[in-house]
Structure formats: C-alpha cells, structure tokens
C-alpha positions in Angstrom: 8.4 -1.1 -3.7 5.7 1.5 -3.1 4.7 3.8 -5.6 5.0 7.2 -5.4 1.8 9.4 -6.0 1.5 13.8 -5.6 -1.4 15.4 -6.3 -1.6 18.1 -8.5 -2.9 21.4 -7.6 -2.9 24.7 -8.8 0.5 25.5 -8.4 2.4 21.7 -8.2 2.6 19.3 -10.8 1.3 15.7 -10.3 4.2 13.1 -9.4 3.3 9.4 -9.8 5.3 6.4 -10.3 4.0 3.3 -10.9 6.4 0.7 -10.4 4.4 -2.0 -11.9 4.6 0.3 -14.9 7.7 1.1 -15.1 6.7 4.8 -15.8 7.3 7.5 -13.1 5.1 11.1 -14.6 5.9 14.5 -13.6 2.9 16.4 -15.1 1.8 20.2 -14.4 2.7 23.6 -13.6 5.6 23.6 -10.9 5.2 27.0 -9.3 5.2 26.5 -5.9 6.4 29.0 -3.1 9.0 26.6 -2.0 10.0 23.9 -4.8 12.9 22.6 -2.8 10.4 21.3 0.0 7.4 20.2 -3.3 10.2 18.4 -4.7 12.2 16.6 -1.7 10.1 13.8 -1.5 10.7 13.1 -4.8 13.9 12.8 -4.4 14.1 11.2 -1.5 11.8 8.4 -2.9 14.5 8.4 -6.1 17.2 7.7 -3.3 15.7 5.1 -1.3 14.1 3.1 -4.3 16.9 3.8 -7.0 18.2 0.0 -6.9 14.7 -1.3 -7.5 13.4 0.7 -10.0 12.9 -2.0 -13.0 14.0 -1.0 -15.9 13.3 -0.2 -19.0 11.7 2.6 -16.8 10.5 5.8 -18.8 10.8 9.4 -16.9 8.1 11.5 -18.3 8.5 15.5 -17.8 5.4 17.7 -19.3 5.6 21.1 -17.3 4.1 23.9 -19.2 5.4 26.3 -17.1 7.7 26.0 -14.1 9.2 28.7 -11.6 12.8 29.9 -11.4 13.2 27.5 -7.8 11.2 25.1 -9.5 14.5 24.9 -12.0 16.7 24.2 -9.1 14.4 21.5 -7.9 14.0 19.9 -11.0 17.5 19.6 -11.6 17.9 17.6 -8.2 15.2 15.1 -9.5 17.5 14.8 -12.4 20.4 14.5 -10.7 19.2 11.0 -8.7 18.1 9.9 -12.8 21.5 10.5 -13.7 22.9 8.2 -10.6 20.5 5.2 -12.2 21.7 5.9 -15.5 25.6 5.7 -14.5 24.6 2.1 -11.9 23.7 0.9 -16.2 20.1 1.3 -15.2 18.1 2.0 -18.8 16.4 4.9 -17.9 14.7 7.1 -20.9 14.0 11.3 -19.9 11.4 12.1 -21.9 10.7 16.1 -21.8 7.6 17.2 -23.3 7.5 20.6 -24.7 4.5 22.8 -26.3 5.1 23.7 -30.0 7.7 26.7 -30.0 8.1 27.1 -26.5 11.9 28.5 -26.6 12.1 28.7 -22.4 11.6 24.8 -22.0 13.1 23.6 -24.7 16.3 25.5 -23.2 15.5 24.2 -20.1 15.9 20.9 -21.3 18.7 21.3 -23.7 20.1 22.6 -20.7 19.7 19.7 -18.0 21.2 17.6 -20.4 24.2 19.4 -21.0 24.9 20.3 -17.7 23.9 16.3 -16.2 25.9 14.6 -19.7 22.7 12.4 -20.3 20.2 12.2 -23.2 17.2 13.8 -22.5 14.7 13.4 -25.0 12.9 16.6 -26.1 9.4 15.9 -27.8 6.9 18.1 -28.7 3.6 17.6 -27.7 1.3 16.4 -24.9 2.4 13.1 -23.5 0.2 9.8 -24.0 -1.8 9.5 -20.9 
C-alpha cells in the first residue's frame, strides 16, 4: 500500500498516512475554496486502501480552524473511518482541540454523534 502525503499550504491542511506507521495525520487550517475537491483524494484513498489499512491505526485531526465546506468534507473523511470501524477494524479518532475552543470541540462532539463512533477529543497540540 502506498502512502498518502498532501502538502500543506496556507489554506489546506497537511494529509499524510504512513502505513508503515500505522498513523494517518490531518494537520492545518482547512479553508480552501473548494473542500469537496481538497478532500476527495482523501477519501478516495480511504476507499481503495480501507481493507489494508493495519490496525491498530490512529486518525489524528488538529485543525485550528476549518471552513463551513471544509465541515462537509471532513465529515466524508469520517464517514470511510466509520466503514473501517464497522468491518471490526481498531481504528482510534483522535481530535485535537486548542484550550477552550467551543466551535471545534462542537465540531467534534458533533461528528461523533451524528457517525455513532468514539471520537476522542484532546486538548492540545498533537505529538509530532
């Protein structure tokens, strides 16, 4: 399996999985024009790769700020994490938050309600 590596710029988050790893990173501001086309790779990666994904496998989310389509987009990368999850893959969601931030802390409280999967919300910056 290839791994999956976005660079960040100033308005996209950095996407990297590393399969050897077992860690797949979304780290950044997401606030691009169109997140649906930032974010479709992702996903299509996610589809294509799902079955091989070893696990333990850790999803680490540390988005400062995002966009409102960046929401939408976001919640289709869940959406694939989900599918593993149900297939009994051990998957962890790991959703960094800054101290206090009310908007993504909803955010995630959010995702996992509406997906029905744990999402673990952690303040602070994620080990790099």
């Amino acid at each position: 399996m290839e791994p999956l590596h976005i660079a960040t710029t100033r308005n996209t988050p950095m996407v990297v999985f590393l399969p050897d790893k077992a860690t797949f990173r979304l780290v950044g501001n997401s606030i691009p024009e169109n997140a649906g086309s930032f974010y479709a790779p992702v996903v299509t990666w996610l589809q294509q790769h799902l079955s091989d994904i070893p696990t333990p496998c850790s999803f680490v989310f540390s988005l400062p700020y995002f966009n409102s389509s960046s929401l939408k987009a976001l919640y289709s990368v869940l959406v694939e994490i989900k599918k593993g999850i149900d297939q009994g893959k051990e998957f962890e969601v790991n959703w960094y938050v800054e101290d206090e931030d009310e908007f993504m802390i909803e955010a995630g409280e959010t995702y996992q309600e509406l997906l029905g999967m744990k999402i673990n919300l952690i303040t602070g910056d994620p080990a790099p």
